[in-house]
C-alpha positions in Angstrom: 0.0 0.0 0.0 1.1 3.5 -1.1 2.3 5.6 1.9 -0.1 8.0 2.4 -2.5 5.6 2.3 -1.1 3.8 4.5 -0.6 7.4 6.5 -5.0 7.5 6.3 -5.4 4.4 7.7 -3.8 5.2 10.6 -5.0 8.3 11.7 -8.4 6.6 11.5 -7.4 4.0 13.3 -6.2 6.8 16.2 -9.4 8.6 16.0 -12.1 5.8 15.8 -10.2 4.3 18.9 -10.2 7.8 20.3 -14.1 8.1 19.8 -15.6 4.8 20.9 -16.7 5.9 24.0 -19.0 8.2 22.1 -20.0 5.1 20.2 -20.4 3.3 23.3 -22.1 6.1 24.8 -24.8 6.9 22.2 -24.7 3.0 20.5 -29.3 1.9 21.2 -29.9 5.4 19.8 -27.6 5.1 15.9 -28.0 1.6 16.1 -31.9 2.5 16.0 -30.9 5.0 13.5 -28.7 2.5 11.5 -30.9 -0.6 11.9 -32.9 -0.2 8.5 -30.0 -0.1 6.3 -28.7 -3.3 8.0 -32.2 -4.6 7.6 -31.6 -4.0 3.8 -28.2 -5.8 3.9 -29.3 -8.6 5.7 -31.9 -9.4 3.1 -29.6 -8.9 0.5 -27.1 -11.7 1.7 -29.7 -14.0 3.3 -27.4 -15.4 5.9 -28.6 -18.9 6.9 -28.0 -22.5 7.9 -23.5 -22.8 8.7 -23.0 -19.8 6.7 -19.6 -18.2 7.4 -19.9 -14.8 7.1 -17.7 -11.4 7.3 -18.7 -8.3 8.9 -15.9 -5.4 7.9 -15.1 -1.8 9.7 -18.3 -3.4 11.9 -17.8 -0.6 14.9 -19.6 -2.0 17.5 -20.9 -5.1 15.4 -23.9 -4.3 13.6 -25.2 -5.8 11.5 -23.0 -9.0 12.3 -24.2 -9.9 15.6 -27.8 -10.0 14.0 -26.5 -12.4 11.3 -24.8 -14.1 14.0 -28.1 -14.6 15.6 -29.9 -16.4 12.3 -27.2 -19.0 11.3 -27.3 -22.2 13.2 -23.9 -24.0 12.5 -22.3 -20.9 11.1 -20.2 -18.0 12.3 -19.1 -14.1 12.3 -16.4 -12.5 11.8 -16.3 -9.1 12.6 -13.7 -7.0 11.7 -12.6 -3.4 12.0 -9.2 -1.2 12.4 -10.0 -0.2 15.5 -9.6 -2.4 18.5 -11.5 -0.1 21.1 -14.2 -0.8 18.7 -14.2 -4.3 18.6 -14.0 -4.2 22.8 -17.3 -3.1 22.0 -19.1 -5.3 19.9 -17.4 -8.3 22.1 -19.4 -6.1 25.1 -22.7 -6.1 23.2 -22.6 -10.0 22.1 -21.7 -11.3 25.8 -25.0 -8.6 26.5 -26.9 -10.4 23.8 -25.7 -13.8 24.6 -24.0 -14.4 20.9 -21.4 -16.8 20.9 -20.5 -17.3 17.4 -18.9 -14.9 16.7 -15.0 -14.1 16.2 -13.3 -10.8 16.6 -10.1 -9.2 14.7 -8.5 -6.1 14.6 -7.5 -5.8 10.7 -7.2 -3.6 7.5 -10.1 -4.3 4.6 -7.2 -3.8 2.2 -5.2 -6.3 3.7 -7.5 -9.1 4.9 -5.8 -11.9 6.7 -8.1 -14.8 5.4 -7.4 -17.4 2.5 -8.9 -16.8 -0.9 -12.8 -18.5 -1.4 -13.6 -18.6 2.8 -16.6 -16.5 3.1 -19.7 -17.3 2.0 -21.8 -13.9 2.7 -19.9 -10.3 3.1 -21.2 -7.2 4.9 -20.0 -3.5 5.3 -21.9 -0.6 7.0 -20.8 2.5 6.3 -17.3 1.3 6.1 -16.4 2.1 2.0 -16.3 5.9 2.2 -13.7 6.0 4.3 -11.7 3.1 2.5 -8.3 4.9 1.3 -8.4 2.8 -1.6 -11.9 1.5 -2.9 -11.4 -1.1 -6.0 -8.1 -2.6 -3.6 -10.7 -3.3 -0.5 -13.5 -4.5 -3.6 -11.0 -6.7 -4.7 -9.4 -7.8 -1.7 -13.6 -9.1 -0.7 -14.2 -10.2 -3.7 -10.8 -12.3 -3.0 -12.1 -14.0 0.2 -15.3 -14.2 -1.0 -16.3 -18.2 -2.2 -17.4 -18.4 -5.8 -21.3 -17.7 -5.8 -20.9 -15.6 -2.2 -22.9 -12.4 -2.2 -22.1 -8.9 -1.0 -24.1 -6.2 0.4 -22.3 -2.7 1.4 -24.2 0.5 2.6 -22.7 3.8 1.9 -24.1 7.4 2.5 -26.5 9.0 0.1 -26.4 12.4 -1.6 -25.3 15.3 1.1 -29.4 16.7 0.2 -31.0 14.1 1.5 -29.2 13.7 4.6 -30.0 17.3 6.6 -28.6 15.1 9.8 -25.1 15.4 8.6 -24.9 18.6 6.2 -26.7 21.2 9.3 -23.6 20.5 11.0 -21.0 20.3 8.8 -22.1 22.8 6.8 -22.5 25.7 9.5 -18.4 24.2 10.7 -17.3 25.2 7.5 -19.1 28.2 6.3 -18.1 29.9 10.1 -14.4 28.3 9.8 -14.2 28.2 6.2 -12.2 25.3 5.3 -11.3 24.2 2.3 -13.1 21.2 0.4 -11.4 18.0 0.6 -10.6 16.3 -3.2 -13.2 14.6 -3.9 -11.3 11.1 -4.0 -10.3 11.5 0.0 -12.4 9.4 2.1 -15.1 11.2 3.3 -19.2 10.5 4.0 -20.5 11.9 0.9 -17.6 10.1 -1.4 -19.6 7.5 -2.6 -23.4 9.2 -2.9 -22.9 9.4 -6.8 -25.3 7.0 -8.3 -23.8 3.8 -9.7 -20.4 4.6 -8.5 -20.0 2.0 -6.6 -22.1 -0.7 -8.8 -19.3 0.1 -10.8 -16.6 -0.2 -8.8 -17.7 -3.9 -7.8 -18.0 -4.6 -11.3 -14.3 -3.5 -11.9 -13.8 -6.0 -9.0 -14.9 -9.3 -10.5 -18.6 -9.0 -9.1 -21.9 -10.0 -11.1 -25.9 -9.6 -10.4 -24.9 -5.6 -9.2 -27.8 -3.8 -7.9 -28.3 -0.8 -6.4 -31.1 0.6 -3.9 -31.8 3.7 -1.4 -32.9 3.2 2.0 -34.2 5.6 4.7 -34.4 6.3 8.0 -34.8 8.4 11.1 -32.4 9.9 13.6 -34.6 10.2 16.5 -32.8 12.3 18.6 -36.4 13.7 20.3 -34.1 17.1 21.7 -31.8 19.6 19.8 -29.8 19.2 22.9 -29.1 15.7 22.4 -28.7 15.9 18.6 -25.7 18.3 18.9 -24.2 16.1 21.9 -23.9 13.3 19.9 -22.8 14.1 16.8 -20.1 16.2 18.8 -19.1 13.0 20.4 -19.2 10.5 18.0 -18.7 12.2 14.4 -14.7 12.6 14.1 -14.3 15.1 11.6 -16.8 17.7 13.4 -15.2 17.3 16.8 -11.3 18.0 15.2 -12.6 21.2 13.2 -14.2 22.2 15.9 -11.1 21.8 18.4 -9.3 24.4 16.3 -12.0 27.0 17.0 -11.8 29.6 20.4 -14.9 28.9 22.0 -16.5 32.5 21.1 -16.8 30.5 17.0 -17.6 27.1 18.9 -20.1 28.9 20.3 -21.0 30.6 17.6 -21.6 27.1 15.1 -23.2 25.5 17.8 -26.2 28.7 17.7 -26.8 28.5 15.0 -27.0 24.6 14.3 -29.6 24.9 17.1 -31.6 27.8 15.2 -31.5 26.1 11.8 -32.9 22.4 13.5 -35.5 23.9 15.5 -36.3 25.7 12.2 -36.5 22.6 10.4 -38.5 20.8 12.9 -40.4 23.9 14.8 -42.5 21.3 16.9 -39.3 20.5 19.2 -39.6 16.7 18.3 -36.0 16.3 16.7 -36.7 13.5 13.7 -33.8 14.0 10.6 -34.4 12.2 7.6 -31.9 10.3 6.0 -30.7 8.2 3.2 -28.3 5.7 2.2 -27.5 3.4 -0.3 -27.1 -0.6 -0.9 -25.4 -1.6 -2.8 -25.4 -5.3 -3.9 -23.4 -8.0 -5.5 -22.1 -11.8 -6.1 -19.1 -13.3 -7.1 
């Protein structure tokens, strides 16, 4: 792997160890959030029977430990770069009494399984962040067995997701920063339609498809809407440790006036959408 690439990996790996107590903190209320899109990749893969199957960048391990829960025979692994992370998910499957399951701290662009050993593969919200996309395609496609299916999900259009952009956008118009490239990892990276159908194609997969799916941040209060994504979403948290608390101040105004504008009622529900994107070796 190139060096800065390699350079990427790492300082995600710093900062989603740095921010799983966040994760840890705020996990029922995104996993309630997060739950219909791994509803949509469950039923894309079908998990069943002694099916072994591979969860990547899973966080706190959703939606592996539900596939765990509907094989009888089979197994999870559940992978992801950060090992705080994975304390996690080894915390909520001793909770949930889900034993088959394995955990291991690894790289999606350098798995460390043989070629053909997975029948099913899933990834939440884990490809936008890849450093390099058709290497990690590959390298699933790889240890995927011939006929194995795939299901990623992936963040849709910054328009359609008012949960993300109210935020993000009021930290860089007040702090003006400048736009990543549009090939750096990033949420929105992969919202262009058929990007990444394409990209799994490029990768040896067949039977592509691709489909949105929406859901609800429910954080009921403005309060606890800007808590948690202040605690959990990385890039927010380090722009907004560069500004004096007068601008911190400032941003955080005026993300309150602009949700309770949105949603004048008080009860905070954002919209959002996502994409699945689907495929079989």
């Amino acid at each position: 792997m190139e060096k800065q690439l390699e350079e990427i990996r790492e300082e995600q790996k710093a900062s989603w160890d740095k921010f799983s107590p966040g994760w840890k903190k705020w996990n029922d209320l995104m996993m309630d959030f997060l739950k219909p899109v791994g509803d949509e990749i469950i039923r894309s893969i079908n998990p069943k029977g002694e099916d072994v199957v591979l969860d990547i960048a899973a966080g706190t391990g959703e939606p592996g430990l539900t596939i765990a829960t509907m094989l009888k025979g089979g197994k999870v692994i559940i992978t992801d770069l950060s090992e705080n992370m994975l304390e996690i998910a080894k915390e909520n499957a001793k909770q949930r009494g889900i034993t088959n399951i394995e955990t291991r701290a690894c790289d999606v662009c350098e798995l460390p399984f043989a070629d053909n050993t997975f029948d099913a593969i899933s990834c939440r919200f884990g490809f936008m962040f890849f450093p390099d996309m058709l290497l990690a395609a590959k390298e699933m496609v790889r240890v995927l067995k011939p006929g194995g299916r795939i299901a990623v999900a992936v963040w849709n259009v910054p328009e359609k997701n008012f949960w993300v952009t109210v935020t993000g956008g009021t930290i860089n118009r007040n702090m003006q920063l400048p736009a990543p490239p549009p090939e750096a990892p990033g949420m929105f990276r992969c919202s262009k339609e058929g990007m990444l159908q394409d990209l799994f194609q490029q990768a040896g997969l067949k039977n592509t498809s691709e489909k949105e799916v929406l859901g609800k941040l429910n954080t009921k209060t403005t309060d606890a809407y800007w808590n948690m994504m202040t605690e959990v979403a990385a890039p927010f948290v380090a722009a907004l440790s560069k500004a004096d608390d007068e601008m911190k101040e400032k941003i955080k105004r005026e993300v309150f006036q602009a949700v309770n504008q949105k949603y004048p009622d008080g009860n905070i529900i954002i919209d959002s959408s996502a994409l699945v994107i689907y495929g079989e070796k």
